[in-house]
C-alpha positions in Angstrom: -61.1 8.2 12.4 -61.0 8.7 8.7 -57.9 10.2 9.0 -56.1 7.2 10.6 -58.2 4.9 8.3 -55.9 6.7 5.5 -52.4 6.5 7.6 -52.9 2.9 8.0 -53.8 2.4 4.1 -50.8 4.2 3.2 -48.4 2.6 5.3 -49.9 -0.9 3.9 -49.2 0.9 0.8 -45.8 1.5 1.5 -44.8 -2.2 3.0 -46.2 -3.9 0.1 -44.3 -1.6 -2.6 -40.8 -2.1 -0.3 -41.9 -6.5 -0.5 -42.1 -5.5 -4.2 -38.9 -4.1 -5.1 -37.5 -6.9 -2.6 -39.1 -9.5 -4.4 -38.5 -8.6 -7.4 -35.3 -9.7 -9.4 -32.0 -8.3 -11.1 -32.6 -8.3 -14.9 -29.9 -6.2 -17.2 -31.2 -6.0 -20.7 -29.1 -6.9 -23.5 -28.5 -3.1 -24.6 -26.2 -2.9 -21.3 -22.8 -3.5 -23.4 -19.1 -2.8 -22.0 -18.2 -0.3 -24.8 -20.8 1.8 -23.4 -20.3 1.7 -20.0 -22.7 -0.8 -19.2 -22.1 -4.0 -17.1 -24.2 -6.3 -15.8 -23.9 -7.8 -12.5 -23.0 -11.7 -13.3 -21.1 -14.6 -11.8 -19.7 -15.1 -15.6 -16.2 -13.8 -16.9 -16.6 -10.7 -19.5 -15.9 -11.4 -23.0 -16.6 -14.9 -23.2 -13.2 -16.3 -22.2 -13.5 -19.8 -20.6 -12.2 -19.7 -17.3 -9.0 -21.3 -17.6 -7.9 -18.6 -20.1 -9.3 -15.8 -17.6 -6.4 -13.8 -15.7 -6.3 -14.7 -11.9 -6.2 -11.0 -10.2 -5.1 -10.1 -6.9 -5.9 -6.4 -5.8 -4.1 -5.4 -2.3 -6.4 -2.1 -0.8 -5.4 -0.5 2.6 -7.5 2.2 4.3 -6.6 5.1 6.4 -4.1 7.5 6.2 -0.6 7.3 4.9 1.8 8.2 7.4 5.4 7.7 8.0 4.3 4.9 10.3 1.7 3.5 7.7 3.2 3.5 4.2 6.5 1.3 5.4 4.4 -1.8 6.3 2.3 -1.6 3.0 5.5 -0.8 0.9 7.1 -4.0 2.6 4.9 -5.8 0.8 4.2 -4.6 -2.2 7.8 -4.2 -2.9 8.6 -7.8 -2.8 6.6 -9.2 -5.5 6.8 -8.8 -8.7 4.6 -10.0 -11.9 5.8 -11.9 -14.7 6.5 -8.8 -16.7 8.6 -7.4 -14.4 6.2 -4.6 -13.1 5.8 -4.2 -9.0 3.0 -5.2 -7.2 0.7 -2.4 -7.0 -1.9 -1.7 -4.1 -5.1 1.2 -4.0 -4.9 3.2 -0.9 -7.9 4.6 0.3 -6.6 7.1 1.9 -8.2 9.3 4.7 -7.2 13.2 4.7 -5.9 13.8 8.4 -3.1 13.1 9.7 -1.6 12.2 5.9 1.5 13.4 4.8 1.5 14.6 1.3 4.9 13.5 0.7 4.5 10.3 1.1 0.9 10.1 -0.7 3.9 11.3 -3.9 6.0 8.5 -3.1 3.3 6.4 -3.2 2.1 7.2 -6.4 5.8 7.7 -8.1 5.4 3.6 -7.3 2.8 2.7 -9.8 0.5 2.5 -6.8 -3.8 4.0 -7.1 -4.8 6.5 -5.1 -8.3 6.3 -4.3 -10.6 8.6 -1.4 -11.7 7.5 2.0 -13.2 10.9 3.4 -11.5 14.2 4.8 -11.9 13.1 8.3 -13.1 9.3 8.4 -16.5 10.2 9.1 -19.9 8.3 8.8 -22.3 8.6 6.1 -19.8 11.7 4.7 -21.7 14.3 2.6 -20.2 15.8 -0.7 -17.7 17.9 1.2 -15.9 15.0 2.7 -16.3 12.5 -0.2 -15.0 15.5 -3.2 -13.1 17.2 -0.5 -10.6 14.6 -0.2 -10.0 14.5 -3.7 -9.6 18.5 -3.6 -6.9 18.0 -0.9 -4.9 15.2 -3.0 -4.5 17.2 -5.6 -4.1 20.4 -4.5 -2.0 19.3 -1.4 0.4 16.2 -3.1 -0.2 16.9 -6.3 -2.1 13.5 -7.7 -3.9 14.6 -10.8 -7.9 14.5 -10.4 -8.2 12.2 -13.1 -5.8 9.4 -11.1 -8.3 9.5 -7.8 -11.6 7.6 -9.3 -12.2 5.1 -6.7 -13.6 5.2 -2.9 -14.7 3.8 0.3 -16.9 4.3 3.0 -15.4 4.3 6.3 -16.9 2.2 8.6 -18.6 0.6 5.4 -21.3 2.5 6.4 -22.6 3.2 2.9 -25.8 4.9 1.3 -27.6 5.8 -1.9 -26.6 9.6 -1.3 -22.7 8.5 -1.1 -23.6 6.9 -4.8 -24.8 9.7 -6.2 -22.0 12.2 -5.3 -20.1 9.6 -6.9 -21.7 9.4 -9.9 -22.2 13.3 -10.3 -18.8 14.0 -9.5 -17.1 11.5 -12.1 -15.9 8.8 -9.9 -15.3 5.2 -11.5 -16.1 3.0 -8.5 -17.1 2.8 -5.1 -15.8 -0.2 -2.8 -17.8 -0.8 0.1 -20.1 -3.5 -0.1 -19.5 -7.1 1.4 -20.1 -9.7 -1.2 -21.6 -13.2 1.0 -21.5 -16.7 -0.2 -23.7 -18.6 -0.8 -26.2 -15.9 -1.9 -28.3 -15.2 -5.1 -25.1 -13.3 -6.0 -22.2 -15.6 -5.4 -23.9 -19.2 -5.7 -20.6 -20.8 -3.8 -16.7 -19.9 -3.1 -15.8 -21.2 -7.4 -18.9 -19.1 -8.2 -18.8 -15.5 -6.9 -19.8 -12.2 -8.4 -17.8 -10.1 -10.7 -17.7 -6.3 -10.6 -20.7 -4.8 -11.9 -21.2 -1.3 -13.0 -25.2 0.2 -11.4 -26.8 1.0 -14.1 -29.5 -1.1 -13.0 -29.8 -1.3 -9.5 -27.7 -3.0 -6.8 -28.0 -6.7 -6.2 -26.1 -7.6 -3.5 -27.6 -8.6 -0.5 -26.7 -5.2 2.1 -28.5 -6.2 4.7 -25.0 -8.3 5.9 -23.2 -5.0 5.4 -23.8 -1.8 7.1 -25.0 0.0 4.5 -28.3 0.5 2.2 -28.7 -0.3 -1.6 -31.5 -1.7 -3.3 -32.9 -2.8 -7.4 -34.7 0.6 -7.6 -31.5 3.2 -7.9 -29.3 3.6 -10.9 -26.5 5.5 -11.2 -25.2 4.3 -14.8 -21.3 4.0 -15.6 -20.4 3.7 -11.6 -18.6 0.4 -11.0 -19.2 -1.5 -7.4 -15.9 -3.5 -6.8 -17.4 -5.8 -4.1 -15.8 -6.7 -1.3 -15.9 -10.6 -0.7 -16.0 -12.1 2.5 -13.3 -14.7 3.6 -14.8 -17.8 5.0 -12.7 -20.5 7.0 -12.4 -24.0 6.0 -15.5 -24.8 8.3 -17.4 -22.2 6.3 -17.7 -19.8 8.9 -17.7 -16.3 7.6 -13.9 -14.1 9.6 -14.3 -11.1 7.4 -13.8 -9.0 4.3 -11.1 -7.0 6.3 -8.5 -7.8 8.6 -9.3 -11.3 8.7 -8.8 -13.2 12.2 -6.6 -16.5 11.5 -4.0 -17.6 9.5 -3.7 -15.3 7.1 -2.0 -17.5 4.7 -4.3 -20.5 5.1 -7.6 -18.5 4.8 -6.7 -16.6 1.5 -4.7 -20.0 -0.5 -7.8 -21.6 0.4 -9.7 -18.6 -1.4 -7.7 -18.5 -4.3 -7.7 -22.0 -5.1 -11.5 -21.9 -5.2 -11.1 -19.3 -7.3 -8.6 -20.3 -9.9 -10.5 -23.6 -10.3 -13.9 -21.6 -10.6 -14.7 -18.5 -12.4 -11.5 -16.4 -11.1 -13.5 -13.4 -10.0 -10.8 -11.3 -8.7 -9.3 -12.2 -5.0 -9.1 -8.7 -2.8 -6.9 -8.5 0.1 -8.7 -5.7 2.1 -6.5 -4.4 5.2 -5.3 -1.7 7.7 -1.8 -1.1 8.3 -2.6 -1.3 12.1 -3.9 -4.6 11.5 -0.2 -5.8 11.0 0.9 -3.4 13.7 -1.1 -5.4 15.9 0.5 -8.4 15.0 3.4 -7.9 12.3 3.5 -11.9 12.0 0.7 -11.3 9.9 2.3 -9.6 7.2 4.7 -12.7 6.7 1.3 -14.6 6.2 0.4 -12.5 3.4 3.7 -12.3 2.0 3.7 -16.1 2.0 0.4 -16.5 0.2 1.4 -14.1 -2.6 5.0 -16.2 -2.9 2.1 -18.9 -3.6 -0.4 -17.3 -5.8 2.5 -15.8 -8.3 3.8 -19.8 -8.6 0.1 -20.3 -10.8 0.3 -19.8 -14.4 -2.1 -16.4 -15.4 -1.6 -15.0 -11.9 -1.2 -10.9 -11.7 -0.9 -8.4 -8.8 -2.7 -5.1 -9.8 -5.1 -2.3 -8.6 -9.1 -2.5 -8.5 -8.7 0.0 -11.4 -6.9 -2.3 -13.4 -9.3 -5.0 -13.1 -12.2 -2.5 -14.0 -9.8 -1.7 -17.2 -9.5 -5.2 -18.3 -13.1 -5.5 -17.3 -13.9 -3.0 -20.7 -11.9 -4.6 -23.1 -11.1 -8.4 -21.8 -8.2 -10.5 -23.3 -7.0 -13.6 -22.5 -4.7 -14.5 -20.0 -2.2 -15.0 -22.3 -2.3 -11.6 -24.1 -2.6 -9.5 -20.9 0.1 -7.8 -19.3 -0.2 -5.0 -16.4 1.4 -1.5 -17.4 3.4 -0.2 -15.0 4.5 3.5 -16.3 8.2 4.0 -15.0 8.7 6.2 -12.0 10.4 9.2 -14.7 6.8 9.5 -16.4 4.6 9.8 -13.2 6.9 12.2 -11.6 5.8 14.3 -14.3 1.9 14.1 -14.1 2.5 15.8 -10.8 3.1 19.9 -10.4 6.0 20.8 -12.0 9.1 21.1 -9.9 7.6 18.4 -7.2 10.1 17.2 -5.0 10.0 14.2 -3.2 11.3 14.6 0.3 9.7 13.2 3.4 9.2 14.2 7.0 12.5 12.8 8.9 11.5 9.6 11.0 11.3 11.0 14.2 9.0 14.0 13.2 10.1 17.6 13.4 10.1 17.4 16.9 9.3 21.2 18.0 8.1 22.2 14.7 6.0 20.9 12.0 6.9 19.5 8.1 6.1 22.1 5.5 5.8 20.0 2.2 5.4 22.9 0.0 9.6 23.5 0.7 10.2 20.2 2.1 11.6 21.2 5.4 10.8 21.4 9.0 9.1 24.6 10.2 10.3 25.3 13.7 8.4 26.8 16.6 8.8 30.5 16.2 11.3 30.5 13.9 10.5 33.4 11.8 9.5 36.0 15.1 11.8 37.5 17.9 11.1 34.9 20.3 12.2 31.6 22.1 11.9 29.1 20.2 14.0 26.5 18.2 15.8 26.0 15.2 16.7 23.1 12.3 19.8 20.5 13.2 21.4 20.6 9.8 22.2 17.1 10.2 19.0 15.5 11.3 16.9 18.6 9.5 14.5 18.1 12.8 13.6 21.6 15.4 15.8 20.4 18.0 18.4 23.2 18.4 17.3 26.0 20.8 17.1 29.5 20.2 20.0 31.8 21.5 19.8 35.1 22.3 21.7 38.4 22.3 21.6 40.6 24.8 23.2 43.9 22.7 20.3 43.8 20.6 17.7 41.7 22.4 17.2 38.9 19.8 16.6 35.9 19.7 18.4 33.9 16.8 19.9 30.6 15.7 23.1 29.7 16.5 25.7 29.2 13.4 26.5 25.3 12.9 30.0 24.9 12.9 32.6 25.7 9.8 33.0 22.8 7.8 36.6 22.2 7.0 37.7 23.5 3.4 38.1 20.4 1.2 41.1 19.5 -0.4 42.1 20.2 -4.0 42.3 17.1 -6.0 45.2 16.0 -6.8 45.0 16.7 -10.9 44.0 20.1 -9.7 46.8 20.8 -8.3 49.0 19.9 -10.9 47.5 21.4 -14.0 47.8 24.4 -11.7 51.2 24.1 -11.3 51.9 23.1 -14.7 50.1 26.5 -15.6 46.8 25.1 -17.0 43.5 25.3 -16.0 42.2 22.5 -14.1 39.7 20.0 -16.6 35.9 20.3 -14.9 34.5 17.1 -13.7 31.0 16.2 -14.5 31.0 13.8 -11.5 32.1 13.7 -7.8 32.7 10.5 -5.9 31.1 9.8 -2.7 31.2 7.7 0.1 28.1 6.0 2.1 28.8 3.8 5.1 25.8 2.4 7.7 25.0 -0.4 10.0 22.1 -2.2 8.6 20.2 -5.1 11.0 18.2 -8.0 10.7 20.5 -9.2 8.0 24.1 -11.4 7.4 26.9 -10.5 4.2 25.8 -13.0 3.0 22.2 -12.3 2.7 22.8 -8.4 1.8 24.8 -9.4 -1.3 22.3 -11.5 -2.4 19.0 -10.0 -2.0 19.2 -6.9 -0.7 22.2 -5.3 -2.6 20.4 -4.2 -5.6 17.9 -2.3 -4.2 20.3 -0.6 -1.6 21.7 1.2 -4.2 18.5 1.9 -6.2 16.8 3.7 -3.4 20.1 5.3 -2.5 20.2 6.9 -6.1 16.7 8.3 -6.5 18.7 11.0 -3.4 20.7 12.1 -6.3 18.2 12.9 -8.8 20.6 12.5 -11.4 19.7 9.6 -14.0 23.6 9.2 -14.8 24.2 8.5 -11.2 26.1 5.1 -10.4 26.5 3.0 -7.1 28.4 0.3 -6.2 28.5 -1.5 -3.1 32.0 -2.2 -2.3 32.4 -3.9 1.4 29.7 -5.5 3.3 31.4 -7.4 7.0 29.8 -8.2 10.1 30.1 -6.4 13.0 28.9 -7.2 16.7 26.5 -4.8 18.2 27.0 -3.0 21.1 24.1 -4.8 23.3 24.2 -8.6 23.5 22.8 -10.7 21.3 22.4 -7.8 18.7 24.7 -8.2 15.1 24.9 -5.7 12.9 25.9 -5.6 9.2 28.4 -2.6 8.1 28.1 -1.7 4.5 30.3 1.0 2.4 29.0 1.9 -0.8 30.6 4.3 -3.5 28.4 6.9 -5.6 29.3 8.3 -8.5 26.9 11.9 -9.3 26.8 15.5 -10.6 24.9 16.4 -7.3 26.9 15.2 -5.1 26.9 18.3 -2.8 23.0 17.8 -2.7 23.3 14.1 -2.1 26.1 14.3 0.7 23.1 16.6 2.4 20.5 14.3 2.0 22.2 11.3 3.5 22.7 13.3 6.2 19.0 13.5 7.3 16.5 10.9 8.3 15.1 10.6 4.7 17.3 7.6 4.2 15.9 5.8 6.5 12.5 5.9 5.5 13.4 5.2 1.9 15.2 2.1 2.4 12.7 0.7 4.8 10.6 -0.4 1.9 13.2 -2.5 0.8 13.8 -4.5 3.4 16.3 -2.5 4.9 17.0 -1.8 8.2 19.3 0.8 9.4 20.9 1.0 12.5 20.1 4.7 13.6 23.2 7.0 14.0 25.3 4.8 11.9 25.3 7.1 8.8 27.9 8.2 7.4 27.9 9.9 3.9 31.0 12.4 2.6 32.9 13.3 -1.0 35.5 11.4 -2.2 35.7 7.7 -2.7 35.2 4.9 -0.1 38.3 3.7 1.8 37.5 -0.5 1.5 39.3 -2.3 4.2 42.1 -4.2 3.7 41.8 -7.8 3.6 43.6 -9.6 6.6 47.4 -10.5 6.1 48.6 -13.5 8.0 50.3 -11.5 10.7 46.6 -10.9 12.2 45.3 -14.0 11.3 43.6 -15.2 14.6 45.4 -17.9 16.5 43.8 -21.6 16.0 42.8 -20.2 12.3 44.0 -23.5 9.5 45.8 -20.4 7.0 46.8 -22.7 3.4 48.7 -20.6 0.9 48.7 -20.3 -3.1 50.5 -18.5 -5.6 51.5 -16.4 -2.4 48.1 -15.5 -1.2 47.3 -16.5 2.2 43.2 -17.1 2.9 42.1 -18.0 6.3 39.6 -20.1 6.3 38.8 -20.9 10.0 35.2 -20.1 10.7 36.2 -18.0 13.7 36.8 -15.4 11.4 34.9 -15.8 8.8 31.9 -13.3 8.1 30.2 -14.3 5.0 27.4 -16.3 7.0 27.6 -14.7 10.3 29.0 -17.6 11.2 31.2 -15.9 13.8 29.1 -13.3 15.8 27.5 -16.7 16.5 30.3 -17.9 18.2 31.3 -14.5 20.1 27.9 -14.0 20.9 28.0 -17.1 22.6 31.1 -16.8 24.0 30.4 -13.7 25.7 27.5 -15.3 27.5 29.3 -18.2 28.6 32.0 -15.6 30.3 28.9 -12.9 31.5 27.8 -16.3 33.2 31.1 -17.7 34.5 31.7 -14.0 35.6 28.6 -13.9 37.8 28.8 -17.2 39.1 32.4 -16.6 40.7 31.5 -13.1 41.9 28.6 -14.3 43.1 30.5 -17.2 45.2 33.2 -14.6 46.3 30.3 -12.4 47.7 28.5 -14.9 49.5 32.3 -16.2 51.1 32.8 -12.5 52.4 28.9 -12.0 53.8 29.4 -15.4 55.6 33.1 -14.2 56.9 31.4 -10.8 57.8 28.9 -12.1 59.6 30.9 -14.6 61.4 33.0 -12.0 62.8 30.3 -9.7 63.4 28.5 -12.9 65.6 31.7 -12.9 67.7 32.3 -9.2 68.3 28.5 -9.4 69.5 29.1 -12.1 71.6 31.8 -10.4 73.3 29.6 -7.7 73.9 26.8 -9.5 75.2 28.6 -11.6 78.0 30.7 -9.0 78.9 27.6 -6.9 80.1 25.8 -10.0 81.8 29.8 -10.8 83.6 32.7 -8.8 83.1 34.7 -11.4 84.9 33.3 -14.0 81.6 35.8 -15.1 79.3 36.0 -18.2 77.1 35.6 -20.3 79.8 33.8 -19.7 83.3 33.9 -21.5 86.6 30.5 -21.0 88.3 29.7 -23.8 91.3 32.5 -26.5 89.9 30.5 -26.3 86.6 32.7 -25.0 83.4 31.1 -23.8 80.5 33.1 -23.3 76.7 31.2 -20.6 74.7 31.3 -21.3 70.5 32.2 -18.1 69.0 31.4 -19.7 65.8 27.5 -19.4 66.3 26.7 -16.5 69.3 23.1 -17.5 70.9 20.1 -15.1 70.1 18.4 -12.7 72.7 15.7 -14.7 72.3 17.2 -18.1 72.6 18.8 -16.5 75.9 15.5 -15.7 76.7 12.9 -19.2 76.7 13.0 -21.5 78.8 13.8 -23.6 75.8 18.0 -22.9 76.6 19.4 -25.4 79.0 19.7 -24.2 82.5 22.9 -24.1 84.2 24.8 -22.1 87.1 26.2 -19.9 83.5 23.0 -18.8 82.4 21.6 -18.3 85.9 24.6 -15.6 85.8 23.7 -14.1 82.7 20.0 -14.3 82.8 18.3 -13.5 85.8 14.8 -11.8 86.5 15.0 -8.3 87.2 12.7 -8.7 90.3 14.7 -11.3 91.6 17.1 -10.7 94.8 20.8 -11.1 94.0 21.5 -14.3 96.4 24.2 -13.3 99.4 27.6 -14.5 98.8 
């Protein structure tokens, strides 16, 4: 009895101490200053700044790992927009340990783009292991300096104190898991919401709308939270804080314009990549909203660590501008002698990527044993093993010779003149591909430029040129499907090494982030100078084109042939649908003419048969008791219809049809 007189004591203890820290309220003392890692949680700008002078920030975050799937869709954003300084939008990528490939966590980063930790293995409530281990594996796998990975989140947004701490012991900057509500104590309205805080004194959001813990009693001192706000709907109903349901574009104007005209706390775009998977409409919506946002004056696109950075040392709007290192000088925080090379689109097929040399690893390709090898084209395990009998081996088979190139033709005659040839620094190549989703007209204006950027980082040589020399329409091979052919000319020490990278699927997945789409099996890539076609002389001018002539240059300037717009795969396309149409309509009519003749013919050789086994004396016309009766081969009667009682009787059918049972009548 005394014993549970005690329990129940200390239980009321316990409830009333939990209503106490509950009740009790968020108070930051005056000592809590930025320059020492101190701040306090507040609806207020830092530094003073009135809010028009306060810089608008957009932070882009996607979760999960980066894959070959993944990254394109993230990139395809990012890469679009620009701030007014001329520096890329950036995004954080919380990334998740399996299934990422290193390479691409490089490329990433080369970008400008945060690297920040969502677990080894995407678990709940991780321990230290997963949380530090994930760090462990970016740097020791893809080579991102520890120093660069100070931000995570909790997958699942499952959060606790004990995630908090690790963070804290182990040096991490921020965490980014907790939904921030409005209206709360915290965020007053949608103008009015809370900034990022640093814990030194406790946690005040509201968690009990999240999935997580936190409370006014723990500390963990220098450790920013970088909330993540909730997108309501114009009705005020709460959709998310990630991968909102809804237009995407209507949802986050509407929070940035409560934003912009209220204290600017920074707008975060929280997503999957399988969110746009699910419905790639959606990343239009987003693109659309940022086209928006980076109309307003004081706008900027950068990470969650940026903010955090302008967060200790605020400026103005009009004195901040996001640094954006240059792709040369983050190359080399990584390992020396990093590469970056990618897994080819398709995968490795019967292998698997080794990043450490960049390459496929085939299925037994290193034991006596069937297996397969690398398709130095494609660089994917697709070529199967041979073996020899003699010596009972199993190897791979030799690719075929390549053709010796030809001397030059300034080789050739220093060497006849008795010199030495002069060395070249540089070697000419030529790239051709079909690229889709695109007209001339649009490839030379917007996606030109970075064709040949991407194209050049193959060469890694900074002296490298490109041009892009022809760009025409071409009509695809399936209906209703136009392709764009582009030839380009390179200019680059390594062209040897280039020539062998535009010969794998690399290229693909480096100028899908631009916007570019290539036709697969289309590349072509070899030394020496493009040949550019020749323009169209007025002996192949179409017939029907209006030709006019000056200064002895003839220009045709009938749309039929024109390919600037893709004006005329339009009207082929079109064309060849009207004649797939016209074709089926009078092979159609021809078929049914000969199944109608067939069968009419069929009908009468039945016919035949038929009355000639009821009366081999029948014929076209039969005299039976003074009655005559004409048979219509046209339409032969039925065994059926010969059979009811329906069929008109007459001395004929009598003859034809007659019960079995019944007695032939005497003559």
């Amino acid at each position: 009895m005394q014993a549970s007189k005690i329990m129940a004591w200390a239980t009321l203890a316990l409830l009333l101490g939990v209503a106490a820290v509950h009740a009790a309220e968020y108070s930051c003392p005056g000592t809590c200053q930025s320059n020492l890692g101190c701040h306090c949680a507040s609806t207020t700008p830092p530094g003073g700044i009135a809010n028009g002078d306060v810089p608008q920030f957009i932070v882009l975050t996607n979760d999960d790992a980066i894959t070959v799937v993944s990254q394109p869709i993230i990139l395809n954003i990012t890469e679009r927009h620009t701030n007014k300084n001329g520096c890329k939008m950036p995004a954080t990528w919380f990334v998740s340990i399996d299934y990422t490939d290193p390479n691409l966590v490089k490329q990433v980063f080369v970008r400008g783009h945060e690297i920040a930790t969502h677990t080894v293995h995407h678990v709940a409530n991780p321990n230290a292991s997963e949380i530090v281990g994930a760090r462990e594996w970016l740097n020791e796998t893809a080579g991102i300096p520890k120093e660069k990975v100070v931000g995570f989140r909790a997958p699942y947004l499952i959060f606790n104190l004990e995630q908090r701490a690790i963070l804290q012991k182990n040096g991490f900057q921020f965490d980014s898991s907790i939904s921030e509500q409005f209206p709360s104590d915290t965020s007053p309205s949608a103008s009015e919401l809370l900034w990022p805080y640093t814990m030194d004194y406790g946690l005040p959001q509201d968690c009990s709308i999240s999935t997580g813990t936190c409370g006014l009693t723990e500390s963990h001192p220098g450790l920013w939270e970088f909330p993540m706000w909730n997108i309501q709907d114009k009705t005020g109903v709460t959709v998310a804080s990630m991968d909102p349901l809804g237009d995407a574009y209507e949802l986050y104007k509407d929070e940035f314009d409560k934003r912009y005209n209220g204290n600017r706390a920074p707008l975060g775009i929280y997503i999957h990549a399988a969110w746009i998977i699910a419905d790639p409409a959606r990343a239009e919506m987003v693109n659309q909203f940022l086209e928006y946002a980076m109309t307003q004056p004081n706008v900027f696109l950068v990470t969650a660590s940026q903010v955090l950075d302008w967060m200790k040392n605020p400026v103005p709007a009009s004195q901040y501008s996001p640094k954006c290192p240059s792709e040369k000088e983050l190359m080399a925080l990584l390992p020396q002698g990093t590469a970056l090379c990618v897994m080819p689109n398709e995968g490795c097929a019967y292998g698997t990527f080794d990043s450490s040399v960049c390459k496929c690893k085939c299925q037994n390709e290193e034991i006596n044993a069937a297996g397969y090898c690398r398709d130095p084209a494609t660089g994917r395990c697709t070529v199967q093993k041979d073996y020899d009998f003699d010596i009972k081996d199993y190897f791979c088979p030799a690719p075929p010779a390549a053709a010796p190139a030809a001397a030059p033709a300034t080789a050739a005659a220093g060497s006849a003149a008795g010199t030495a040839p002069a060395a070249t620094a540089t070697q000419a190549l030529s790239v051709e591909m079909d690229v889709s989703g695109t007209s001339p007209a649009d490839f030379q204006a917007t996606k030109a430029t970075n064709f040949c950027a991407q194209l050049l980082r193959l060469t890694g040589d900074p002296a490298a040129t490109c041009n892009v020399v022809s760009v025409a329409s071409v009509t695809g091979r399936r209906l209703l499907q136009d392709k764009v052919h582009v030839i380009a000319g390179m200019e680059t020490k390594n062209a040897d090494a280039t020539v062998a990278a535009l010969q794998t699927d690399t290229v693909y997945t480096l100028l899908s982030p631009a916007g570019i789409t290539v036709v697969p099996g289309t590349i072509k890539a070899g030394l020496g100078a493009p040949a550019v076609p020749a323009p169209a002389t007025d002996a192949a001018a179409t017939t029907g084109s209006d030709t006019t002539t000056t200064d002895g240059e003839a220009s045709t300037t009938d749309s039929s042939t024109s390919s600037d717009d893709g004006g005329s795969n339009t009207g082929a396309i079109m064309g060849a649908v009207c004649g797939v149409l016209a074709g089926v309509i009078i092979l159609g009519g021809g078929a049914f003419w000969y199944i109608r003749r067939r069968r009419a013919a069929k009908a009468e050789a039945d016919l035949t048969a038929r009355t000639s086994s009821f009366n081999p004396a029948f014929q076209t016309a039969v005299h039976t008791g003074g009655v005559t009766a004409t048979v219509r081969t046209s339409r032969s009667p039925t065994k059926k219809q010969l059979m009811e009682n329906a069929v008109s009787e007459s001395p004929l059918r009598d003859s034809m049809v007659r019960a079995p049972s019944q007695p032939r009548q005497q003559e």
